[in-house]
VOLOTI-244037 format. One record per residue: z, x, y of N, C-alpha, C, CB in turn; residue number from 1; residue in three letters. Coordinates in pm, 1 decimal. Atoms other than C-alpha are relative to their C-alpha. Glycine has a CB too. Layout:
- Z/X/Y/Z/X/Y/Z/X/Y/Z/X/Y/NUM/ala
...
//
This chain:
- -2.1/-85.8/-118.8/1985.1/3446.3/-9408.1/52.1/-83.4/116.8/-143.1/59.3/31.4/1/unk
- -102.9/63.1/-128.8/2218.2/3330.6/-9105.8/-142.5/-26.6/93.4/149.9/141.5/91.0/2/unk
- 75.8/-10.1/-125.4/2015.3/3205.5/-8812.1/62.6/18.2/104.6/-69.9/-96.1/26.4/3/unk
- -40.6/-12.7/-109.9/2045.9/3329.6/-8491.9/20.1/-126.6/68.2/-73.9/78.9/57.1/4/unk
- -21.4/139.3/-89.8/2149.5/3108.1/-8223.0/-50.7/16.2/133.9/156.9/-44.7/17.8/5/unk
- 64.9/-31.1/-144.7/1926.6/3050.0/-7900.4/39.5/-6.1/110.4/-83.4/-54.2/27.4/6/unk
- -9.5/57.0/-146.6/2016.5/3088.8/-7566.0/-34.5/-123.4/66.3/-59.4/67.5/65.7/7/unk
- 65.4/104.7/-52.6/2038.6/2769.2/-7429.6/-122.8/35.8/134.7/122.4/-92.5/45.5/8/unk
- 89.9/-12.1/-109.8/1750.1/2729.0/-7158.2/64.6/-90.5/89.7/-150.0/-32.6/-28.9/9/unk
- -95.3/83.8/-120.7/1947.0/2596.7/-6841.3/-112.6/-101.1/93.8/89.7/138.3/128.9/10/unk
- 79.9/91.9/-9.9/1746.2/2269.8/-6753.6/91.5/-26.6/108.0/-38.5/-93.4/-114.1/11/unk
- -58.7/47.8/-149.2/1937.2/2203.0/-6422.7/-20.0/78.2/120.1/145.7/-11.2/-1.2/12/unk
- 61.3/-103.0/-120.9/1736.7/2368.0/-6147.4/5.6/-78.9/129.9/-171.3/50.8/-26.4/13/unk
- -9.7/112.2/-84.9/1846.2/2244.4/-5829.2/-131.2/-43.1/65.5/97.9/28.0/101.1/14/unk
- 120.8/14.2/-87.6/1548.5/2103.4/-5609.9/23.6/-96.9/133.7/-119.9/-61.8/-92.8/15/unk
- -23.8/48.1/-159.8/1556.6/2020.3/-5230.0/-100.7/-176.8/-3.9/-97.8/161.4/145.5/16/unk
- 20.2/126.1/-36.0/1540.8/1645.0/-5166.5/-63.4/-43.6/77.0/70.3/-43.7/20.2/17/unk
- 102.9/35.8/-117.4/1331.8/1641.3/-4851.5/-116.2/79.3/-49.7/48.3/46.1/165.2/18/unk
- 158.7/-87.5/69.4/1015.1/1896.1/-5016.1/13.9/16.6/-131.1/-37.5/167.7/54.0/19/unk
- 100.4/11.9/163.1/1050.6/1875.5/-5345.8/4.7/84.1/-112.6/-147.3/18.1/17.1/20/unk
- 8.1/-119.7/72.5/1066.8/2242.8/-5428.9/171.2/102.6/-73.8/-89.1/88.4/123.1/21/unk
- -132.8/-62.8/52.8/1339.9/2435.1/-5629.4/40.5/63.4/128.3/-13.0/113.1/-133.5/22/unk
- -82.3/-144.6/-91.2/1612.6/2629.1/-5421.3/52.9/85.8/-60.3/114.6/-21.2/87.8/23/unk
- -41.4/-183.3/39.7/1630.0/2976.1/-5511.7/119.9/-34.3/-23.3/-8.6/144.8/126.5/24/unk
- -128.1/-73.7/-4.4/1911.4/3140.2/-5550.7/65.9/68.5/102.8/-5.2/79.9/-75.9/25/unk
- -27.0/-80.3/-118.4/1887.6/3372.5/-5249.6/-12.1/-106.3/104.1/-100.2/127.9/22.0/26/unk
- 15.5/88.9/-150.9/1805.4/3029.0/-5007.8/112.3/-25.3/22.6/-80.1/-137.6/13.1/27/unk
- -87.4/70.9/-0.5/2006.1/2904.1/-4843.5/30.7/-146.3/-9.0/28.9/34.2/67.0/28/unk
- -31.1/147.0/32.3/2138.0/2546.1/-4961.9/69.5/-93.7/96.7/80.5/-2.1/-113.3/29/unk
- -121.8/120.9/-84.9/2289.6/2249.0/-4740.8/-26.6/-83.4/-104.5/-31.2/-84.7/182.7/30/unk
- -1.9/83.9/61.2/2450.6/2023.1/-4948.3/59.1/-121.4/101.8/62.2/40.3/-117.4/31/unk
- -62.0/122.1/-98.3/2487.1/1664.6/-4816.5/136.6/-36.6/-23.0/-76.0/-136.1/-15.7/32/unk
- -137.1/98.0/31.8/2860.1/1553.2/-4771.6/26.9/-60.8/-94.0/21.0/-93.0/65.8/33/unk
- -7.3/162.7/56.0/2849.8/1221.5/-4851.1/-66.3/-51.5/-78.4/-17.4/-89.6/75.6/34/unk
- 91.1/35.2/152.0/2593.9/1192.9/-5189.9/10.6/119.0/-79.7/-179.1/-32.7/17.7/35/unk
- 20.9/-116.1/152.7/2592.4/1561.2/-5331.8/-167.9/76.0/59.0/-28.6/-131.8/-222.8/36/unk
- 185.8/-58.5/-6.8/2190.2/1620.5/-5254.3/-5.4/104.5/67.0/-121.3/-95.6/79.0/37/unk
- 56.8/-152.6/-4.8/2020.1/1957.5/-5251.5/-58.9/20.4/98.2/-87.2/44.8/-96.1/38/unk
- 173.9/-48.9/-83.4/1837.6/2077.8/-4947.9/-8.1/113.3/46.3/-52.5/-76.5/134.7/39/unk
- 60.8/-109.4/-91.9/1692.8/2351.6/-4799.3/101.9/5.8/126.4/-167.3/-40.5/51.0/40/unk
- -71.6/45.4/-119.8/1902.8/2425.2/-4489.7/-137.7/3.2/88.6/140.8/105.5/55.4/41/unk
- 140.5/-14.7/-65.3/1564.4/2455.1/-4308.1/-41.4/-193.0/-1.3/-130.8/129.5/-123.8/42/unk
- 21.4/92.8/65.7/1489.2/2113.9/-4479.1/53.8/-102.1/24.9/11.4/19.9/-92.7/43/unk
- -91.1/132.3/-54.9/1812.9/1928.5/-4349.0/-20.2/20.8/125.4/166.0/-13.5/-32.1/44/unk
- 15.8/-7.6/-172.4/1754.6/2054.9/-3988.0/-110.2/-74.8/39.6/-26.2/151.8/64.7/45/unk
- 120.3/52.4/-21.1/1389.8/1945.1/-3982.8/27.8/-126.4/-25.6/-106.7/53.1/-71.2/46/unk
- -21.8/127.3/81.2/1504.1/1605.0/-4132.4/119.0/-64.5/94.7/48.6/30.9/-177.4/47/unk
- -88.8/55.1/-54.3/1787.5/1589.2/-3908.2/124.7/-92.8/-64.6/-67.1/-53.9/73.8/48/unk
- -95.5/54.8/74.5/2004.0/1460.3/-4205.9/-14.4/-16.8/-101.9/36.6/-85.0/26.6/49/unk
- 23.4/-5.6/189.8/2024.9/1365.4/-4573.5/-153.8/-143.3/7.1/228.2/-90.5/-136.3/50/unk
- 94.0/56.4/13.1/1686.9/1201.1/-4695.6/-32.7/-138.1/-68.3/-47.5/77.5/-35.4/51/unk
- 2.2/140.1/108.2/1814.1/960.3/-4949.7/39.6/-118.1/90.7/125.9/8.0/-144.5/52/unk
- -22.9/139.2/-17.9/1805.7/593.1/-4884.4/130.4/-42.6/-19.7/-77.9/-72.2/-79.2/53/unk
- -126.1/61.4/6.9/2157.4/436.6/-4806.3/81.8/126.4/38.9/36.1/-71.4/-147.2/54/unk
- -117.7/-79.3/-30.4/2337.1/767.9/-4756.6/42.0/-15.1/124.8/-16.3/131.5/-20.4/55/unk
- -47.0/-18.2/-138.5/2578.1/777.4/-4456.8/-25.8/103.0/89.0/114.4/-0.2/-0.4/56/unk
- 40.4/-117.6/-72.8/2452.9/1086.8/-4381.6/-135.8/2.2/31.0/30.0/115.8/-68.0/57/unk
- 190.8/33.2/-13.7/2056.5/975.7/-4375.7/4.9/-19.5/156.1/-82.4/-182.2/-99.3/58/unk
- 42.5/8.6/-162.9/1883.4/1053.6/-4046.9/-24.9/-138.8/79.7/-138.5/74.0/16.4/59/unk
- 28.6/125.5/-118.4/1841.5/800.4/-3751.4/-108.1/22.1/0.8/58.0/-8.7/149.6/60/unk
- 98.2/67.8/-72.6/1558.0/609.3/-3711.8/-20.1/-47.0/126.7/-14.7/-77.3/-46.3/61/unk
- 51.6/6.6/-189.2/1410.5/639.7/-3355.9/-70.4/-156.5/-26.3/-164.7/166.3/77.3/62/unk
- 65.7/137.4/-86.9/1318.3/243.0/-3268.8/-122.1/-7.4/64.8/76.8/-37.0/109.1/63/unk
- 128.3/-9.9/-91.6/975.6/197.4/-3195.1/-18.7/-164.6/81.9/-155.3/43.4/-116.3/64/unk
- -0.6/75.9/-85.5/882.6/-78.1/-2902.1/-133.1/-55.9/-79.4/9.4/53.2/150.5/65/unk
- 107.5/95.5/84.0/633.8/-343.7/-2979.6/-134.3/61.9/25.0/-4.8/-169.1/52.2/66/unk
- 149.7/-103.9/-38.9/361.9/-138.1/-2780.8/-15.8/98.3/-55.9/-20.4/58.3/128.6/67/unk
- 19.7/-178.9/41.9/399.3/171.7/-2950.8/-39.3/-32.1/-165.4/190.3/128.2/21.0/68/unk
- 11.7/21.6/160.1/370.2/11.2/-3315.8/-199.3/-23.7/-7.3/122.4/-184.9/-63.5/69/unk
- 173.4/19.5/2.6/-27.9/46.5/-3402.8/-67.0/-115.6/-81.4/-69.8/132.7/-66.7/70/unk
- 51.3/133.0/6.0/-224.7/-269.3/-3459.9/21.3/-3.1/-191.3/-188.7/-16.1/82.5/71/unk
- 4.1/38.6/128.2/-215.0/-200.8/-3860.6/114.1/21.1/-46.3/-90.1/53.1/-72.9/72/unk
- -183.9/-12.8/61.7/193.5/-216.7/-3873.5/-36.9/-191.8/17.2/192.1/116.1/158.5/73/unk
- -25.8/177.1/-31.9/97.5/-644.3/-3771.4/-141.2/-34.8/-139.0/-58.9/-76.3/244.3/74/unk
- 88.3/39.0/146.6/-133.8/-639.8/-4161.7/-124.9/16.9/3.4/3.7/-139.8/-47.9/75/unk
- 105.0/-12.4/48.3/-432.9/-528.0/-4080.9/-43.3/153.5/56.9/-83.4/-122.9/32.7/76/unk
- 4.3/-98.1/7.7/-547.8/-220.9/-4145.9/-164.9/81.6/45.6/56.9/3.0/-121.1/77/unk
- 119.1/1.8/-32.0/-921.1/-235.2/-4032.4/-83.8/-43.9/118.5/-29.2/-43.9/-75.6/78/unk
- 81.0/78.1/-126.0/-1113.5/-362.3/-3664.2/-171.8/-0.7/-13.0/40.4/88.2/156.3/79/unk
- 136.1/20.0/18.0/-1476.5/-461.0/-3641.8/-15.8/92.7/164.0/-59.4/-193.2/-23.6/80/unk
- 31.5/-93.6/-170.8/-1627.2/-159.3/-3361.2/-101.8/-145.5/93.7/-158.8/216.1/-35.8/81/unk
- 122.9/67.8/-124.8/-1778.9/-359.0/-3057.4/-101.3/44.6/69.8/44.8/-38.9/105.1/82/unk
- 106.1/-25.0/-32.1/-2045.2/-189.3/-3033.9/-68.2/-12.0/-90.0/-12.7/89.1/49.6/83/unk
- 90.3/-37.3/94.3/-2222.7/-147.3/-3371.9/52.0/-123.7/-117.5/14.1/178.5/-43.8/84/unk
- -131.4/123.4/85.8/-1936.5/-425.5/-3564.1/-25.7/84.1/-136.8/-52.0/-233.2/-20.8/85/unk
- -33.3/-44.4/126.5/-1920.9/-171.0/-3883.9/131.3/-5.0/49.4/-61.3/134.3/-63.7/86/unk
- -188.3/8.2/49.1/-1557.7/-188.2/-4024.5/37.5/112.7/49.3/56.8/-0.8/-179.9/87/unk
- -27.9/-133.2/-46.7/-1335.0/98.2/-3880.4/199.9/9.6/-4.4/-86.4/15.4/182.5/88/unk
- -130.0/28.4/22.0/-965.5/160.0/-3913.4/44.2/-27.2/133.1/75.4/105.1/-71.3/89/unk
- -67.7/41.3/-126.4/-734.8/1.3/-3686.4/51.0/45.0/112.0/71.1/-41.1/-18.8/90/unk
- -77.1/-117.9/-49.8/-577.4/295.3/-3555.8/-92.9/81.0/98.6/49.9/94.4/-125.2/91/unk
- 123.7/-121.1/-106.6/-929.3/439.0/-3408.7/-28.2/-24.5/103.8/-143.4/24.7/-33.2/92/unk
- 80.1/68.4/-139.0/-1038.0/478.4/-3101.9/-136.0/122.1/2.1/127.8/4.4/189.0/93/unk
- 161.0/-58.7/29.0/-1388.4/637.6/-3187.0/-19.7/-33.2/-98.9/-41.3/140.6/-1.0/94/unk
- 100.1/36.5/85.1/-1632.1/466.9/-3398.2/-71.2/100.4/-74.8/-84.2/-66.8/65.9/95/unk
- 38.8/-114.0/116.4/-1694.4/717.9/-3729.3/-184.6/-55.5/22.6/100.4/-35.4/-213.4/96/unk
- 159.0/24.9/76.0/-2075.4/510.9/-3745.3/-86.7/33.7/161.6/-34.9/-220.4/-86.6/97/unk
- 144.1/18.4/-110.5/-2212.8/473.0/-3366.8/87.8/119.4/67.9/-45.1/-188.4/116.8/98/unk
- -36.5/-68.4/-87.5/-1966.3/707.5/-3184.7/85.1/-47.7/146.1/-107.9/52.3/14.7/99/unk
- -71.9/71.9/-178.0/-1840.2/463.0/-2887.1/163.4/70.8/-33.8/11.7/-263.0/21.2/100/unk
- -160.0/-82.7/-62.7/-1462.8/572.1/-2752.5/35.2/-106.3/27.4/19.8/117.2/136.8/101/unk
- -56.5/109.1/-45.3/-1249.8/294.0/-2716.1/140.8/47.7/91.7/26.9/-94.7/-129.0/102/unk
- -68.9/-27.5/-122.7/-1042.6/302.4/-2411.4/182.1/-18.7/-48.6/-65.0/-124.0/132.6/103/unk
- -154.4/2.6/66.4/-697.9/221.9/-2684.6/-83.2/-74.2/-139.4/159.3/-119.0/105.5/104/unk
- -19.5/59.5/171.0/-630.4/115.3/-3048.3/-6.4/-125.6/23.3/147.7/30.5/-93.3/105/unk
- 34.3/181.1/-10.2/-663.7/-249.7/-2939.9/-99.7/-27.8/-48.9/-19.0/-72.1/131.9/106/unk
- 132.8/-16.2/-4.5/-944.2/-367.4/-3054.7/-46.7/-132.1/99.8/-63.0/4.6/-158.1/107/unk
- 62.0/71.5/-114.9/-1185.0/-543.3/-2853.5/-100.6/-78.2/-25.6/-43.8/78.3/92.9/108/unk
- 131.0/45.8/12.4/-1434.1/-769.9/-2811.0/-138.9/60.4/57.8/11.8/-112.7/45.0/109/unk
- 140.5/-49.0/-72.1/-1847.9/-715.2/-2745.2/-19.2/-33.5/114.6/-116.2/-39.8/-53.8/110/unk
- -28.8/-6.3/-159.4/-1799.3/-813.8/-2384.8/65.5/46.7/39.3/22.9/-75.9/63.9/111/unk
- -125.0/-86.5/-83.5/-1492.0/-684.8/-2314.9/-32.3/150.1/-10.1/166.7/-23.6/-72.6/112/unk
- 13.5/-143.4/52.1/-1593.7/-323.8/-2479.8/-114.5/43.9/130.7/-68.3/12.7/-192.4/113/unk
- 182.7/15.4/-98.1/-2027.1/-410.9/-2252.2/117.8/43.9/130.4/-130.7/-238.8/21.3/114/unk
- -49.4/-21.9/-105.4/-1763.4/-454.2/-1949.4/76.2/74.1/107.0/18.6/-43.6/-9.6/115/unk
- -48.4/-142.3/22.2/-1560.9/-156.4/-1966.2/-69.9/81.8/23.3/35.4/34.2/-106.4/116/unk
- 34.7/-119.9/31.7/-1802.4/55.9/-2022.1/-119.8/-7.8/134.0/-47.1/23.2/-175.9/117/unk
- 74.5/-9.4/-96.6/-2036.0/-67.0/-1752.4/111.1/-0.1/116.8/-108.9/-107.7/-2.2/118/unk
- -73.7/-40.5/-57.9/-1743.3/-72.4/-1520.6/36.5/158.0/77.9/57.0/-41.4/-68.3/119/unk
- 37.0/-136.0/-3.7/-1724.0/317.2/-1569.8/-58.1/37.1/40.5/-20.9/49.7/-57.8/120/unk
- 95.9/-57.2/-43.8/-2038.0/386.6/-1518.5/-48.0/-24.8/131.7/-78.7/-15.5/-76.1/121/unk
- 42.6/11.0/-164.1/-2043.4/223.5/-1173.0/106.2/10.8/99.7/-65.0/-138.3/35.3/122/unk
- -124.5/-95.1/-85.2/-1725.6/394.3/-1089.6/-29.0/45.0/144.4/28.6/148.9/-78.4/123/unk
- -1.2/-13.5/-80.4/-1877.0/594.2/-849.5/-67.1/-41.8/151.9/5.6/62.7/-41.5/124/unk
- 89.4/74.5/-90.5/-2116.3/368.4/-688.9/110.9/-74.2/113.6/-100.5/-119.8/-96.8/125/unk
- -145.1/83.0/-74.8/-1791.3/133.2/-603.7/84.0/114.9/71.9/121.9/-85.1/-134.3/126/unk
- -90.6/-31.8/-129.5/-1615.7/382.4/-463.2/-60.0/75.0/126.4/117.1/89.6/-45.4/127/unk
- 120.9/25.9/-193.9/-1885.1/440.7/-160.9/-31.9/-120.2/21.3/-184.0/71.3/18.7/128/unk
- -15.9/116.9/-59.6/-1920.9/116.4/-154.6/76.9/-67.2/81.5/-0.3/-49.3/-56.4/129/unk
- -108.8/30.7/-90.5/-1615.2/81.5/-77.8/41.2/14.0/110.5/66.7/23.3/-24.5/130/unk
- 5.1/-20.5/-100.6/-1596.4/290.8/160.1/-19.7/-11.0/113.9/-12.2/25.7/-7.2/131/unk
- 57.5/62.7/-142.8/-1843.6/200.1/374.9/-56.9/-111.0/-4.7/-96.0/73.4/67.4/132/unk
- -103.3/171.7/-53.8/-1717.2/-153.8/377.2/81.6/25.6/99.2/121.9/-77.4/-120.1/133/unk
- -103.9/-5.4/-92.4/-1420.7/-22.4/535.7/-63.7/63.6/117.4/123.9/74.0/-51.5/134/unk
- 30.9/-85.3/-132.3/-1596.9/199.4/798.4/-147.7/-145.5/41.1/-70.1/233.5/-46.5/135/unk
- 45.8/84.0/-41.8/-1849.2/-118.3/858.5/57.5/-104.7/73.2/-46.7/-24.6/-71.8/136/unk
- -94.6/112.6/-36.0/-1596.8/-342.8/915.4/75.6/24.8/119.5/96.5/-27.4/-107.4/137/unk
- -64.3/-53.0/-80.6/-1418.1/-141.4/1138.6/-69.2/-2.8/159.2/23.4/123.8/-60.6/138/unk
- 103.6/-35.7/-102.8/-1711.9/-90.3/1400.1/-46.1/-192.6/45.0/-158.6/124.7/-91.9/139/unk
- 51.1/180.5/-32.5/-1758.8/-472.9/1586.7/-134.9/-39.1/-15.1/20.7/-51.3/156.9/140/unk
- 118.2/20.6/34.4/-2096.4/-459.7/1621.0/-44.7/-59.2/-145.1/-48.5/111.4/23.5/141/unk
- 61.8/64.5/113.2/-2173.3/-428.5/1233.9/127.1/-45.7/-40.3/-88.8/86.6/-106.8/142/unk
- -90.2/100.4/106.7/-1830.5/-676.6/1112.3/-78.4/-106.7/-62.7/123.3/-80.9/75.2/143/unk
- 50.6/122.3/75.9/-1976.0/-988.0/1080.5/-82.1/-6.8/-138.8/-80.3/-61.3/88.6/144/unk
- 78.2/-25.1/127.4/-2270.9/-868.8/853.4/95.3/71.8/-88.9/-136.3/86.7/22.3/145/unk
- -90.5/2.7/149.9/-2004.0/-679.8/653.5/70.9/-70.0/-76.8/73.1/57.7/-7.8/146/unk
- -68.8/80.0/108.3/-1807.9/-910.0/607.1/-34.1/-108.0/-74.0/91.1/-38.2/37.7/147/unk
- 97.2/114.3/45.9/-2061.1/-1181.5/526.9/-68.9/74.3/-142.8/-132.8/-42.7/139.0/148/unk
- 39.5/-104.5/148.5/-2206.1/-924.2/240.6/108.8/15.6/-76.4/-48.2/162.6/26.8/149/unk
- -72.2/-74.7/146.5/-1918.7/-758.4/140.0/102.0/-87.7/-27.0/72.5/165.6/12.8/150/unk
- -59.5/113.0/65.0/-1748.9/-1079.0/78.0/-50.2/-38.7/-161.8/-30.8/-118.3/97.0/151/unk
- 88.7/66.6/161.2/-2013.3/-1167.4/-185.9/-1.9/120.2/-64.4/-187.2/-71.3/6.1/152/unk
- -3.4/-93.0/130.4/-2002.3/-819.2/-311.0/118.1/22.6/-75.3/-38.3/128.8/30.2/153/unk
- -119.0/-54.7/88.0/-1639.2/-797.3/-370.6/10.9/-143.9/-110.4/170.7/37.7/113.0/154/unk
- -38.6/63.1/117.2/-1649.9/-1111.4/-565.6/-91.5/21.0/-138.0/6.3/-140.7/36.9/155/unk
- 46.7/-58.3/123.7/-1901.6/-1014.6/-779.1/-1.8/124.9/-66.2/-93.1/-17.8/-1.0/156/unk
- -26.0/-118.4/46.5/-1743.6/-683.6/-815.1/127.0/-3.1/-23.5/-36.9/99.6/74.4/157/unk
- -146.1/-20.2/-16.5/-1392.7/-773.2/-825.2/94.6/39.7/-139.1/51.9/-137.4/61.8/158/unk
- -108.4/-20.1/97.0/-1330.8/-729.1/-1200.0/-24.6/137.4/-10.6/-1.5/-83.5/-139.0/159/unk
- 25.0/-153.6/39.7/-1483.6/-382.5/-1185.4/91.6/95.0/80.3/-157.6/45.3/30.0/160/unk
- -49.5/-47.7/-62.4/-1341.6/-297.3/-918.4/157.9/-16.7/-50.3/-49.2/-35.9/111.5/161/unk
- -154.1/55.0/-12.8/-962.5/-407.8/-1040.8/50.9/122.7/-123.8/29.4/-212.6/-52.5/162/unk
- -46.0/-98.5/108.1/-1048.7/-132.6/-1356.5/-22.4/151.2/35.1/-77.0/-30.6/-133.7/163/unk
- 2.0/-91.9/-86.6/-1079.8/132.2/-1091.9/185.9/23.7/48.2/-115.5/-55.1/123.0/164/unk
- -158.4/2.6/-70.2/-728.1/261.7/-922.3/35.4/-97.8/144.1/32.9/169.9/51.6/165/unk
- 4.6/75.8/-87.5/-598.8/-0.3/-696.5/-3.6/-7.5/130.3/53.0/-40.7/-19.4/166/unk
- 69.7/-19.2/-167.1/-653.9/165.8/-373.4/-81.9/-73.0/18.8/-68.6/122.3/45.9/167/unk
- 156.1/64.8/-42.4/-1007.5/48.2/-401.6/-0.7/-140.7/17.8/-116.5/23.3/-113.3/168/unk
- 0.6/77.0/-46.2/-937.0/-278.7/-410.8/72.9/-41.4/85.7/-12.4/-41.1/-53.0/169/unk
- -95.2/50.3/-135.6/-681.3/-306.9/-159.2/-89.8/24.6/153.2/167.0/114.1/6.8/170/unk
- 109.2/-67.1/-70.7/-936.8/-100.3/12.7/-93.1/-98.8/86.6/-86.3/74.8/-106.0/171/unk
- 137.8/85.0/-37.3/-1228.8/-345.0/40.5/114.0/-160.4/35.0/-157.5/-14.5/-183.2/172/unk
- -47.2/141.6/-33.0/-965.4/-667.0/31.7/45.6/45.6/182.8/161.7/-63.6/-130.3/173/unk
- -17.1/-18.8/-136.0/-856.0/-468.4/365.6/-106.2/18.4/93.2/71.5/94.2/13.4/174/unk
- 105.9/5.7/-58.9/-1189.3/-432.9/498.8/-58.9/-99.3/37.7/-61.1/47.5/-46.2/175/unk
- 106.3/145.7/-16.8/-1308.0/-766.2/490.4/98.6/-71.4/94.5/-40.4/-112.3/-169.5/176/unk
- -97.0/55.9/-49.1/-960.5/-873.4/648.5/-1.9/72.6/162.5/129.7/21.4/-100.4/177/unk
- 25.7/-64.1/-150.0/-1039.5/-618.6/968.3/-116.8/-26.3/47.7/7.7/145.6/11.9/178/unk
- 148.5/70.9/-25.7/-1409.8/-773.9/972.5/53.0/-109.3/68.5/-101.1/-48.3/-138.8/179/unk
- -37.7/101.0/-49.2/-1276.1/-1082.6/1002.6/104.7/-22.5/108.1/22.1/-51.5/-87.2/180/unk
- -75.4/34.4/-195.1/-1028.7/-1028.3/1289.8/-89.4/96.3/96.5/220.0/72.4/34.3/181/unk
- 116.8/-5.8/-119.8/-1311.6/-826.9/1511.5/-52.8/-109.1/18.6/-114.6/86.5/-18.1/182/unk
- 59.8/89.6/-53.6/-1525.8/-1123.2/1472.9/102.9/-63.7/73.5/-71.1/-74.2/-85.3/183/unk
- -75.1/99.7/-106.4/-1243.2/-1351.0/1603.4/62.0/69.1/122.1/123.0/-79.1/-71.9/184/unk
- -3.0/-73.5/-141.3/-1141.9/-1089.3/1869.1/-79.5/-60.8/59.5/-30.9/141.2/15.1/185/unk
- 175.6/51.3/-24.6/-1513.7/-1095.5/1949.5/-14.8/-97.7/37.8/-94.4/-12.8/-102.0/186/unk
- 26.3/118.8/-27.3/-1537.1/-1448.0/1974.6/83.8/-42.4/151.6/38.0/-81.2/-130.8/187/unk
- -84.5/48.1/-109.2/-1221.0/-1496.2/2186.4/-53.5/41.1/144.6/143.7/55.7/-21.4/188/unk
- 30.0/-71.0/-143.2/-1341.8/-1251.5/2432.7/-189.9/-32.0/47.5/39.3/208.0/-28.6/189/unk
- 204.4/66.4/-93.7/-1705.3/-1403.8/2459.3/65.3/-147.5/86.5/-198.6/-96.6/-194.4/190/unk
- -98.7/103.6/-53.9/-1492.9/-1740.1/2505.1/7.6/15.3/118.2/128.0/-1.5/-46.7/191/unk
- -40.4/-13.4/-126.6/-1296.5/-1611.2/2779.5/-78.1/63.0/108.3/103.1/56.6/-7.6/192/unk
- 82.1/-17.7/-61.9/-1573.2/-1435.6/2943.0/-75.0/-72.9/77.2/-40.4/39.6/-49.1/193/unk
- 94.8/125.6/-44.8/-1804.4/-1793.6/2919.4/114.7/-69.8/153.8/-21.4/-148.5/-180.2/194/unk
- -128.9/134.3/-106.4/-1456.1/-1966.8/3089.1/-42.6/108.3/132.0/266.8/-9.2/-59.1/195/unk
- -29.5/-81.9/-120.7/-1433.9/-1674.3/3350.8/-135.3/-35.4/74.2/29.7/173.7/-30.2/196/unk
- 155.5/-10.8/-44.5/-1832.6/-1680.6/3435.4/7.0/-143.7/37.5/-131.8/48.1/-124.9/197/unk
- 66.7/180.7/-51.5/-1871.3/-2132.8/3455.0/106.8/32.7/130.2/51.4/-202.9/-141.0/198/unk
- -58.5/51.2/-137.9/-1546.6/-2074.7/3694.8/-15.7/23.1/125.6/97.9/13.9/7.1/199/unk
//
């Protein structure tokens, strides 16, 4: 008895090079120029060009800057949190175990993270402080005592103050600088007063 003969089964189904998936019949196809490869026209737009490695037609790579590359493109893929030190990926800036928020993907040390964060929280204290520095300073009467205080406060506030917007410290460095020329006004004119009065 003769055997029939089978329809071959057509084993060459094209499939789009950027997803993966067959292209119909009814899609529409972009073929690349310059290699031949299958895509989706949807597929080459989104891709902005052919997908394969080496083709002349393969999309441009946008250049990333040294700041923009995230700490686990330089081999490590993990930071110790500074608050709680469980392991955490490099890339985070919230701690999966305790919850802290890190102010960037850097990671940080347990002082630097303590200093930050108390910084913040005396945000708004410093900036009335500040304030009335400058409106103390301004008034002759109370300079001297401001500026004799808020000398010692801006140095022991000066790194908090520097993670504030830099008004504030220009702020208080200008306050202490208008303290200090009332008093020497002040002085001159007691001076010339004493001279005027012995003559």
């Amino acid at each position: 008895m003769p055997q029939l003969s089978t329809p071959e089964v057509a084993t060459d189904i094209r499939r789009c090079v950027y997803c993966q998936t067959p292209i119909g019949a009814a899609a529409t196809a972009r073929p690349c120029e310059a290699c031949g490869a299958s895509y989706h026209l949807a597929c080459w737009e989104e891709n902005d060009g052919c997908a394969v490695y080496g083709c002349q037609r393969a999309a441009r790579v946008a250049l990333r800057g040294a700041l923009e590359i995230p700490v686990s493109y330089w081999g490590k893929e993990t930071k110790p949190c500074p608050q709680c030190r469980e392991v955490i990926q490099a890339t985070a800036q919230r701690c999966r175990h305790c919850g802290a928020i890190f102010y960037s993907a850097r990671p940080e040390s347990t002082g630097e993270f303590q200093r930050r964060n108390e910084a913040r929280e005396m945000a708004p204290t410093l900036r009335k402080a500040t304030g009335w520095l400058f409106v103390l300073c301004l008034l002759p009467p109370s300079a001297p005592l401001a500026v004799l205080f808020g000398a010692r406060w801006y140095r022991r506030h000066r790194h908090a103050l520097e993670s504030l917007p830099p008004i504030y410290s220009a702020v208080a460095r200008l306050a202490i600088a208008i303290g200090l020329t009332q008093i020497v006004i002040t002085a001159i004119l007691a001076l010339v007063y004493a001279v005027s009065q012995g003559g």
